[in-house]
CHARMM internal coordinates of N, CA and C (Angstrom, degrees):
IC EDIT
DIST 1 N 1 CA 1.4398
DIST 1 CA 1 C 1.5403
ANGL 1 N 1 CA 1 C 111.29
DIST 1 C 2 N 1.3134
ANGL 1 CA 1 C 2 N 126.01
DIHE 1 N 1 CA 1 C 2 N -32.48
DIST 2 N 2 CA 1.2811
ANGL 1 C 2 N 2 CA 139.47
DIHE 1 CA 1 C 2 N 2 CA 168.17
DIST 2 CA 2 C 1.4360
ANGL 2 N 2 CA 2 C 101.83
DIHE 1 C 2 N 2 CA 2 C -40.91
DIST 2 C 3 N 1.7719
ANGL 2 CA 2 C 3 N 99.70
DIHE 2 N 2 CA 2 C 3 N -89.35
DIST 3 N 3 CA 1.6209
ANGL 2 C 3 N 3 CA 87.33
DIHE 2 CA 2 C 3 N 3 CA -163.26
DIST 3 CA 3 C 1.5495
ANGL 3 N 3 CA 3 C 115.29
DIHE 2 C 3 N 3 CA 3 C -60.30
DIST 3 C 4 N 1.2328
ANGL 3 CA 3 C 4 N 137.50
DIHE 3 N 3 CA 3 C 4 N -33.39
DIST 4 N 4 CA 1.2435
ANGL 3 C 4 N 4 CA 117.63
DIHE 3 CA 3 C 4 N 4 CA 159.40
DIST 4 CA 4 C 1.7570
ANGL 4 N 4 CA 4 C 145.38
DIHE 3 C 4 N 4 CA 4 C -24.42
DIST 4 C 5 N 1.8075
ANGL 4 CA 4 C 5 N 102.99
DIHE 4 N 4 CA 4 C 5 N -37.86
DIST 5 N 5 CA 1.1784
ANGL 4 C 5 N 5 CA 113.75
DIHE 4 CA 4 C 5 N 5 CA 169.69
DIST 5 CA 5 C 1.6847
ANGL 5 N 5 CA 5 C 103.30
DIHE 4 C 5 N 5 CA 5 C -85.14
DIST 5 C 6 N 1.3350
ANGL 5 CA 5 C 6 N 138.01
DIHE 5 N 5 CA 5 C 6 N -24.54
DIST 6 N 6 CA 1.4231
ANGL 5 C 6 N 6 CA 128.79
DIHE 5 CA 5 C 6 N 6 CA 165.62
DIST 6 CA 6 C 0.9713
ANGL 6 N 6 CA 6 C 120.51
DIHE 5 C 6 N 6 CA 6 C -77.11
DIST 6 C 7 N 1.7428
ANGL 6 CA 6 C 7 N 124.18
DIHE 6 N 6 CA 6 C 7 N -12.47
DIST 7 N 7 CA 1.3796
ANGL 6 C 7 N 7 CA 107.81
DIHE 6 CA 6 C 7 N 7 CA 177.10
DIST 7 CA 7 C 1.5148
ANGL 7 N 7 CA 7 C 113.46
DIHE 6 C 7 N 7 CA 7 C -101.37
DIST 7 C 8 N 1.3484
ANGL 7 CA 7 C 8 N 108.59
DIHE 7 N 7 CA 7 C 8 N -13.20
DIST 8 N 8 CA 1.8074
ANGL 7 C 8 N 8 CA 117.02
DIHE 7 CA 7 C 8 N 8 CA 167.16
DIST 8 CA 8 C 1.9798
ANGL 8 N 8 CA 8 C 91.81
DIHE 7 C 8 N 8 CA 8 C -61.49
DIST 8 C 9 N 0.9930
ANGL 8 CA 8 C 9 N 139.35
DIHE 8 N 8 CA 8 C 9 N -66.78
DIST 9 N 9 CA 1.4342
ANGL 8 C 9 N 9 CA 157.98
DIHE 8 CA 8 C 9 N 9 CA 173.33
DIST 9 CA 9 C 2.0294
ANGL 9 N 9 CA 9 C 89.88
DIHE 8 C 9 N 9 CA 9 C -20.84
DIST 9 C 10 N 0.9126
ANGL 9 CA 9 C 10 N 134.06
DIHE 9 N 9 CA 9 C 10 N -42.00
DIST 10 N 10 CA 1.4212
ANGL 9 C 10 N 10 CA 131.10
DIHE 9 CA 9 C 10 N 10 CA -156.87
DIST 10 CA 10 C 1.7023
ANGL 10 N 10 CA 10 C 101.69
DIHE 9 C 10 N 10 CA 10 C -85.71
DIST 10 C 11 N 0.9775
ANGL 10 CA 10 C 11 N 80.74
DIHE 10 N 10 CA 10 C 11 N 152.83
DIST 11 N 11 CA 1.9235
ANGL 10 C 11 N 11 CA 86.38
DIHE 10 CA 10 C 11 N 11 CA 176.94
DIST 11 CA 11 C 1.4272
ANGL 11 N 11 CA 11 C 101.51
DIHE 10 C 11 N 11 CA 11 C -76.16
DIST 11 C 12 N 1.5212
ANGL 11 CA 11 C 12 N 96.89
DIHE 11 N 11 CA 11 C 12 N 177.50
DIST 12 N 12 CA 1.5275
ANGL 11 C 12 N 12 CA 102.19
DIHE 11 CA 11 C 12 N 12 CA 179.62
DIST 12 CA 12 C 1.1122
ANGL 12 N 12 CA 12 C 108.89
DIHE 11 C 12 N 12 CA 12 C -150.95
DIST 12 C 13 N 1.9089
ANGL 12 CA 12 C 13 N 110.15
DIHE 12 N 12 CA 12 C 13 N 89.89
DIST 13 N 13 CA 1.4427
ANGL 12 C 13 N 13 CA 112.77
DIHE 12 CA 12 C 13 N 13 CA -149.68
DIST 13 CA 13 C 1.8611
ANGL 13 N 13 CA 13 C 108.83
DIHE 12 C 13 N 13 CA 13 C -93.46
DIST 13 C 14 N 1.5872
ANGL 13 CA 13 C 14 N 117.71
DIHE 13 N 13 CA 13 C 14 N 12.86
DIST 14 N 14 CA 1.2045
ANGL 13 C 14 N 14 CA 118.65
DIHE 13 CA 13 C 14 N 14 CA -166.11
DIST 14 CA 14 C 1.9842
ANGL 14 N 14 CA 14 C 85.93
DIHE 13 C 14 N 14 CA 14 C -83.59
DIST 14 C 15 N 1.3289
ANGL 14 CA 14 C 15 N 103.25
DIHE 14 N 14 CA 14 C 15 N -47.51
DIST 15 N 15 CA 1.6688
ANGL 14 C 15 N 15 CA 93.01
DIHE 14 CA 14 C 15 N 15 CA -166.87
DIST 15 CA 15 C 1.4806
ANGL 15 N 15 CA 15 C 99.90
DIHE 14 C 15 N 15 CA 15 C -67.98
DIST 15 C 16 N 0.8154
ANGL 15 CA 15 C 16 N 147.11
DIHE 15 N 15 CA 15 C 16 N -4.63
DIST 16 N 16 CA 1.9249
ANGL 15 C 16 N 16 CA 154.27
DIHE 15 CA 15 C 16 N 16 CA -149.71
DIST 16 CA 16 C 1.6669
ANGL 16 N 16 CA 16 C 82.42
DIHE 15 C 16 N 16 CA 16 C -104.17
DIST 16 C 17 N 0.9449
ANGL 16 CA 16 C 17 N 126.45
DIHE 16 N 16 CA 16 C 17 N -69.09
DIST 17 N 17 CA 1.7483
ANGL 16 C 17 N 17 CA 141.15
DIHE 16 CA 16 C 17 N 17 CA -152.08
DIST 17 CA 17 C 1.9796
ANGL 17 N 17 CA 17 C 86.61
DIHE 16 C 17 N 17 CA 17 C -69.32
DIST 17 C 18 N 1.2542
ANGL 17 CA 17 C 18 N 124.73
DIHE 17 N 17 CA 17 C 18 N -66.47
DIST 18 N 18 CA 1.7204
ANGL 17 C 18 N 18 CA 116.64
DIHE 17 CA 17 C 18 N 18 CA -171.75
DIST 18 CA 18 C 1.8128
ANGL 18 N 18 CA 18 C 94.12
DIHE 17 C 18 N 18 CA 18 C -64.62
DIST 18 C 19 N 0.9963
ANGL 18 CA 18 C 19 N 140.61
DIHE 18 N 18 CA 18 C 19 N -22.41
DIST 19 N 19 CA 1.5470
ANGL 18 C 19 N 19 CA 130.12
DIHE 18 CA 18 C 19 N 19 CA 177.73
DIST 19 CA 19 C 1.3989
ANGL 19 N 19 CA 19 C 108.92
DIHE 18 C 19 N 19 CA 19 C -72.39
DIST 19 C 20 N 1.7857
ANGL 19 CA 19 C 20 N 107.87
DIHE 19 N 19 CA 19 C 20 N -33.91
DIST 20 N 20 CA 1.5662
ANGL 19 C 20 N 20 CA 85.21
DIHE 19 CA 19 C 20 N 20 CA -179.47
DIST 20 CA 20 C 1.4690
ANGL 20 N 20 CA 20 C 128.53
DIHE 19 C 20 N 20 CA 20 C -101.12
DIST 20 C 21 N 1.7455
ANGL 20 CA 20 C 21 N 107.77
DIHE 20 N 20 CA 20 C 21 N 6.23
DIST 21 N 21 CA 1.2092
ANGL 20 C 21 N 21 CA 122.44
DIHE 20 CA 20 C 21 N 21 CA 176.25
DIST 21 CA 21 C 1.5455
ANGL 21 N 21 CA 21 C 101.85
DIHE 20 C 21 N 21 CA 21 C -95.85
DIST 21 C 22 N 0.8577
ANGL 21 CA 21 C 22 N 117.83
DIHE 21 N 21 CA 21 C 22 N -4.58
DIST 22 N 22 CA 2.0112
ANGL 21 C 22 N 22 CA 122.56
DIHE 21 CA 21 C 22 N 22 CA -167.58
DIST 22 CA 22 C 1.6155
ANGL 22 N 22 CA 22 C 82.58
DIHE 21 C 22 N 22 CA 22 C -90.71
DIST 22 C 23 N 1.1635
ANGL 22 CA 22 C 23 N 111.25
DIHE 22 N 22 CA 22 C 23 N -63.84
DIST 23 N 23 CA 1.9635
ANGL 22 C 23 N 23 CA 115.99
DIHE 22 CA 22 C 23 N 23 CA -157.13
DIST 23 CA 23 C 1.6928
ANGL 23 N 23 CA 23 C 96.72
DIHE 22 C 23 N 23 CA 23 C -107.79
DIST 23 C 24 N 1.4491
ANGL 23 CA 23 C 24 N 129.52
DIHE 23 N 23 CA 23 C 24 N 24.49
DIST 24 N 24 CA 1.0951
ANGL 23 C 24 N 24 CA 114.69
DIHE 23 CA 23 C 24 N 24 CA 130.98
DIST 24 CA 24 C 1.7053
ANGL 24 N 24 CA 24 C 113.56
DIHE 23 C 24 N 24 CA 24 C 78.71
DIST 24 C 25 N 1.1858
ANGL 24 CA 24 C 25 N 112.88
DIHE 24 N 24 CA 24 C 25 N 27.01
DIST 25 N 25 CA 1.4028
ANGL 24 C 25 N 25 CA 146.63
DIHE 24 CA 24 C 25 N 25 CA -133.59
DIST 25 CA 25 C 1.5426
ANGL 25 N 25 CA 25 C 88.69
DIHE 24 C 25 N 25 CA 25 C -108.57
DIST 25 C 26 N 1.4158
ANGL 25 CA 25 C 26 N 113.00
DIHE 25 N 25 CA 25 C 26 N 149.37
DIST 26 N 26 CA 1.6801
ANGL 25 C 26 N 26 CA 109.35
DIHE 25 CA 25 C 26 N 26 CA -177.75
DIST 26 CA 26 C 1.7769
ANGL 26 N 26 CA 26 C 102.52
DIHE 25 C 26 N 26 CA 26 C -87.92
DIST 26 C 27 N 1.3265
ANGL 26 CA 26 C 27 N 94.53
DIHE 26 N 26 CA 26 C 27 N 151.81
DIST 27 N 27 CA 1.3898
ANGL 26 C 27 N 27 CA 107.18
DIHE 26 CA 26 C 27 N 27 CA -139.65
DIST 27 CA 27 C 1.9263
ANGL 27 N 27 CA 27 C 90.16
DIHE 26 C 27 N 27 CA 27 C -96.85
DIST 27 C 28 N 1.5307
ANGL 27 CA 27 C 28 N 95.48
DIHE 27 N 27 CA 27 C 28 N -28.93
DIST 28 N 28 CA 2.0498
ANGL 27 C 28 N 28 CA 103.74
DIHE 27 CA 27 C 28 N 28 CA -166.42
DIST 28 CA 28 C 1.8465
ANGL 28 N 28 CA 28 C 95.81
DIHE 27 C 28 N 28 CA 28 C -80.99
DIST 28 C 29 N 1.2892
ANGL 28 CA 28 C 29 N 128.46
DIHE 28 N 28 CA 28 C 29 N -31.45
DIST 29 N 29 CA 1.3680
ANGL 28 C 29 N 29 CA 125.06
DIHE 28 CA 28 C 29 N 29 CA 162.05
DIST 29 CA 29 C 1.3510
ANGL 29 N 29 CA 29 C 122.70
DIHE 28 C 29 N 29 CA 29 C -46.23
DIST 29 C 30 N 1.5518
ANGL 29 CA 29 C 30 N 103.54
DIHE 29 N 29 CA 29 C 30 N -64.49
DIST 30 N 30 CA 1.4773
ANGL 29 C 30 N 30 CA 109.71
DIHE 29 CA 29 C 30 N 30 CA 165.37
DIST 30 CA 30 C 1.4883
ANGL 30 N 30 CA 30 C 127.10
DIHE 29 C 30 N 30 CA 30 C -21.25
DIST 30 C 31 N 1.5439
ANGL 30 CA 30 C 31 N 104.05
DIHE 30 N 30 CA 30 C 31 N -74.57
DIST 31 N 31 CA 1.2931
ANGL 30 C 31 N 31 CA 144.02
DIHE 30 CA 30 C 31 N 31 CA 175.27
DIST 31 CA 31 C 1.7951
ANGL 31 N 31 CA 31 C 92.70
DIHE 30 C 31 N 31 CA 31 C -23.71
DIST 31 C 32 N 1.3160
ANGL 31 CA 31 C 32 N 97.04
DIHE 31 N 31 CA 31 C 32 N -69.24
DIST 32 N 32 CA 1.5549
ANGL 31 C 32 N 32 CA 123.13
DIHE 31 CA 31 C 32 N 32 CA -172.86
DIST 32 CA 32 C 1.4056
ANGL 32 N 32 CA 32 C 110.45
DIHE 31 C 32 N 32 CA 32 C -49.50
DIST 32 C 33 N 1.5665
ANGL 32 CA 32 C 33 N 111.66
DIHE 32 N 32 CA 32 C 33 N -53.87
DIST 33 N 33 CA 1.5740
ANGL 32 C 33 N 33 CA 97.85
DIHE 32 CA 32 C 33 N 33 CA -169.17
DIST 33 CA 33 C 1.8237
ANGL 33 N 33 CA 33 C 92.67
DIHE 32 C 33 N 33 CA 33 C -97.75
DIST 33 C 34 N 1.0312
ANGL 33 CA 33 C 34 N 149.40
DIHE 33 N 33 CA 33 C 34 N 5.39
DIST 34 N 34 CA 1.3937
ANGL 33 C 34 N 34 CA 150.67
DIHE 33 CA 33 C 34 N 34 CA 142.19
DIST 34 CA 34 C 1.9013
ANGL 34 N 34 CA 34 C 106.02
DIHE 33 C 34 N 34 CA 34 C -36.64
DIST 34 C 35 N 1.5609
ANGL 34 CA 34 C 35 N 92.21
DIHE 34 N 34 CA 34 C 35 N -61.85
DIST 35 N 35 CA 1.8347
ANGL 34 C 35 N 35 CA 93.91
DIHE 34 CA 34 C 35 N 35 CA 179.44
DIST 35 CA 35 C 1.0902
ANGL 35 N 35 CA 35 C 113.84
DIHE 34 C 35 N 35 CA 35 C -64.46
DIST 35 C 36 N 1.2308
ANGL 35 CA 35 C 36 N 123.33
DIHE 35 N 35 CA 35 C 36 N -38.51
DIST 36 N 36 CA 1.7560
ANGL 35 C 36 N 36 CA 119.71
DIHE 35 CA 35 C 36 N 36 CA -171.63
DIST 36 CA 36 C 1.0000
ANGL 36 N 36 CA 36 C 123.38
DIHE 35 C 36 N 36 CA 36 C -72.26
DIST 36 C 37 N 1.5533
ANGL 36 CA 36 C 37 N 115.13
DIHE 36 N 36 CA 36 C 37 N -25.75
DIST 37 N 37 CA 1.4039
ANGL 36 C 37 N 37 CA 116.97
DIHE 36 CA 36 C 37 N 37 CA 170.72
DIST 37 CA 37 C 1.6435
ANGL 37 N 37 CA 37 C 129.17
DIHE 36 C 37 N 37 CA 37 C -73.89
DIST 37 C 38 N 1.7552
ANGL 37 CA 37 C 38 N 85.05
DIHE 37 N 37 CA 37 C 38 N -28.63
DIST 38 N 38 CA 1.7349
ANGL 37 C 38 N 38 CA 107.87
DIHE 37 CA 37 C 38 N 38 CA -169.89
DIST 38 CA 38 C 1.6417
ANGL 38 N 38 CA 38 C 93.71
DIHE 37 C 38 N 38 CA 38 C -56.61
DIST 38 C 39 N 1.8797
ANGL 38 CA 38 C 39 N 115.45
DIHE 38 N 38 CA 38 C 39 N -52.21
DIST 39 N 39 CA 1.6371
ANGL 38 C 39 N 39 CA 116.38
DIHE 38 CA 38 C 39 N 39 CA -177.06
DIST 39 CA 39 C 1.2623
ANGL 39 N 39 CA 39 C 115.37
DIHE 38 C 39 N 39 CA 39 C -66.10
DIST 39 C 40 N 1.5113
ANGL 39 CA 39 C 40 N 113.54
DIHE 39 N 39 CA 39 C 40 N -25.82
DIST 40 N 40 CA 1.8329
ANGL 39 C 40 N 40 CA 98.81
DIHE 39 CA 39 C 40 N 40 CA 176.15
DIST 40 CA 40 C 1.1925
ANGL 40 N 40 CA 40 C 106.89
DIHE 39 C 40 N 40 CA 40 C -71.06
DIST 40 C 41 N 1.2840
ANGL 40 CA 40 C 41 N 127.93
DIHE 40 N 40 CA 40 C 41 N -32.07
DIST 41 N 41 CA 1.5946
ANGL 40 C 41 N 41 CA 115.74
DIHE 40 CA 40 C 41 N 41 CA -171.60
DIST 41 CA 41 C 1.6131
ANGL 41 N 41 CA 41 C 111.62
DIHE 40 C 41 N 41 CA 41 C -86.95
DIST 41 C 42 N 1.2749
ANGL 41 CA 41 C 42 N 125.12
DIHE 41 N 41 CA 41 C 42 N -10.39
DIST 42 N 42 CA 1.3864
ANGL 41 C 42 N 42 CA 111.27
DIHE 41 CA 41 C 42 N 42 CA 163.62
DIST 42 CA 42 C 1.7652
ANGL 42 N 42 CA 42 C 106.36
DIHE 41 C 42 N 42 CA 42 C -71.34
DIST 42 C 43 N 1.1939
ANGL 42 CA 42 C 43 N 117.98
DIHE 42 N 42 CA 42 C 43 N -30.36
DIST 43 N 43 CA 1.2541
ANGL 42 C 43 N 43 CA 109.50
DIHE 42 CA 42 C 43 N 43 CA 169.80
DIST 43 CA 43 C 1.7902
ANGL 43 N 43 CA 43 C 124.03
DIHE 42 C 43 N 43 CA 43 C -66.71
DIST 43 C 44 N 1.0428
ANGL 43 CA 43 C 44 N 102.13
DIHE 43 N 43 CA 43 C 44 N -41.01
DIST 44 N 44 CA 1.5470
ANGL 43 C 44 N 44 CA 122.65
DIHE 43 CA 43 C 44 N 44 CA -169.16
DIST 44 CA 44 C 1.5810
ANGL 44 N 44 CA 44 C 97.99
DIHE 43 C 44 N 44 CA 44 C -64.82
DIST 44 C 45 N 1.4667
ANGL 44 CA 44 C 45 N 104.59
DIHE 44 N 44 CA 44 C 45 N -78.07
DIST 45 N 45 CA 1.2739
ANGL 44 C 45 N 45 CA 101.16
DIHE 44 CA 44 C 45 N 45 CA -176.47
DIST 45 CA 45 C 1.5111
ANGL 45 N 45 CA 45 C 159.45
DIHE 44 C 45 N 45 CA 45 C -28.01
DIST 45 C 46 N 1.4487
ANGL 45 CA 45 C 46 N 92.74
DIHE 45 N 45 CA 45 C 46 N -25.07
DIST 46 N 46 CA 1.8878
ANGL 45 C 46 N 46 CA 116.78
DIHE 45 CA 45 C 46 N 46 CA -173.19
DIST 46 CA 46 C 1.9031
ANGL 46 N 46 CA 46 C 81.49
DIHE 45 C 46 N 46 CA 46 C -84.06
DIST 46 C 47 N 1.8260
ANGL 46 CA 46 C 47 N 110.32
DIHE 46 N 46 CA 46 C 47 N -36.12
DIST 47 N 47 CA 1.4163
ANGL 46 C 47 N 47 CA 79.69
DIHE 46 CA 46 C 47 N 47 CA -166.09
DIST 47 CA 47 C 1.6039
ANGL 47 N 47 CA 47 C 116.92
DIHE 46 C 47 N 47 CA 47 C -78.72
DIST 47 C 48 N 1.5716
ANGL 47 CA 47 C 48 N 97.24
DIHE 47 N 47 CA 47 C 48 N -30.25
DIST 48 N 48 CA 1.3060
ANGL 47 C 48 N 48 CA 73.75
DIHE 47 CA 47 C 48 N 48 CA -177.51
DIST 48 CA 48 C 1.8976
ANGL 48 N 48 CA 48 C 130.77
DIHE 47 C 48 N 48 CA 48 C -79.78
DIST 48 C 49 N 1.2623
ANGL 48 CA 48 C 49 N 106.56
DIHE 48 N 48 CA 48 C 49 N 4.39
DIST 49 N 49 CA 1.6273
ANGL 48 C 49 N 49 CA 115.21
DIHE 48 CA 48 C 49 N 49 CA 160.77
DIST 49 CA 49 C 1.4298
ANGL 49 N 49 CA 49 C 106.18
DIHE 48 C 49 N 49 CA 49 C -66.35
DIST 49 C 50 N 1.2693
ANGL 49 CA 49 C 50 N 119.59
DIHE 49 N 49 CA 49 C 50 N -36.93
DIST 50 N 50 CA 1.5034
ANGL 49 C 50 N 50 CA 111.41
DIHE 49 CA 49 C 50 N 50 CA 178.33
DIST 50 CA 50 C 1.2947
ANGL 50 N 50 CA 50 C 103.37
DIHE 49 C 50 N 50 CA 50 C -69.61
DIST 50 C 51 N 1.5845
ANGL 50 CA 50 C 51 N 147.40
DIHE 50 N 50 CA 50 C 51 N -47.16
DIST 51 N 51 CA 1.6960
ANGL 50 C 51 N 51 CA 152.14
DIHE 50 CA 50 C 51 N 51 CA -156.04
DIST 51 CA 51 C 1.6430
ANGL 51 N 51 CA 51 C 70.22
DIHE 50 C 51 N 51 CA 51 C -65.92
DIST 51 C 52 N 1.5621
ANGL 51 CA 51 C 52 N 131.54
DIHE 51 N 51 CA 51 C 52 N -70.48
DIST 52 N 52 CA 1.5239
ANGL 51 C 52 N 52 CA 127.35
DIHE 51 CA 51 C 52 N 52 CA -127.54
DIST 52 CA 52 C 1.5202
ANGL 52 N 52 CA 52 C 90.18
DIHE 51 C 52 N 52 CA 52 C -78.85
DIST 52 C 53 N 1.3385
ANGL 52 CA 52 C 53 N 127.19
DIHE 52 N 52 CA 52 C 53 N -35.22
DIST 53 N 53 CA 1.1881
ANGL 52 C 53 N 53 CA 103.44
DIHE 52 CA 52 C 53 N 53 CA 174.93
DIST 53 CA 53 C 1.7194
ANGL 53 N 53 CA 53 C 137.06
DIHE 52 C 53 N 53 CA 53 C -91.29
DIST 53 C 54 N 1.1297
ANGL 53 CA 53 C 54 N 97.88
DIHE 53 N 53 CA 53 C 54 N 0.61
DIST 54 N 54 CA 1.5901
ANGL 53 C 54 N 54 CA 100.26
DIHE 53 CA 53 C 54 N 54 CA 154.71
DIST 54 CA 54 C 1.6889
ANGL 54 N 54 CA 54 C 115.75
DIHE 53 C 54 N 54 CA 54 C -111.21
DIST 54 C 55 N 1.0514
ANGL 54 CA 54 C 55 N 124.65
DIHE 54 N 54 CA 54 C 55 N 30.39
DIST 55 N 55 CA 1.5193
ANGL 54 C 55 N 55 CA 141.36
DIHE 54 CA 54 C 55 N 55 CA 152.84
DIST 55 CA 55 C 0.9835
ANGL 55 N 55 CA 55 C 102.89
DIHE 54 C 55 N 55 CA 55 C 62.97
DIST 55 C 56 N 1.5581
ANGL 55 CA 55 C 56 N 124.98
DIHE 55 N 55 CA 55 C 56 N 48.05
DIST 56 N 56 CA 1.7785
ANGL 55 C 56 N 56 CA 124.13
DIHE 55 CA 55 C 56 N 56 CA -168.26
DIST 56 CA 56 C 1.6700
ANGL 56 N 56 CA 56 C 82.68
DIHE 55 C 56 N 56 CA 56 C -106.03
DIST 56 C 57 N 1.1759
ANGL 56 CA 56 C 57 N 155.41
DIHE 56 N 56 CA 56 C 57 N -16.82
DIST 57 N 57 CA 1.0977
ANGL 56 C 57 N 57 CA 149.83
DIHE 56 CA 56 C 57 N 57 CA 168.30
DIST 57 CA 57 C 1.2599
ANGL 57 N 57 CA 57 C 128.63
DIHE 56 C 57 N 57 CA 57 C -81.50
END
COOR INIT
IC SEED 1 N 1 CA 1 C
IC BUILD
């Protein structure tokens, strides 16, 4: 049940990438908020495996 609730938690950059080639969308923004998110969630993540595994969530 754990990794299930961390992997709903993950982006899902395959539909992100056909949205911005469909509507033509700038591609170096993307890029940009693609990375920023990728580093918050190496941070984020360990914690929230720690909340899910001591059942404070």
């Amino acid at each position: 049940m754990v990794g299930l609730a961390l992997e709903a938690g993950m982006s899902s950059i395959l539909i992100a990438i056909v949205l911005v080639e469909r509507y033509h969308l700038d591609i170096k923004k993307f890029i940009e908020i693609v990375t920023l998110t990728l580093l918050l969630s190496l941070g984020t993540l360990p914690l929230w495996q720690w909340l899910l595994d001591q059942q404070l969530v």
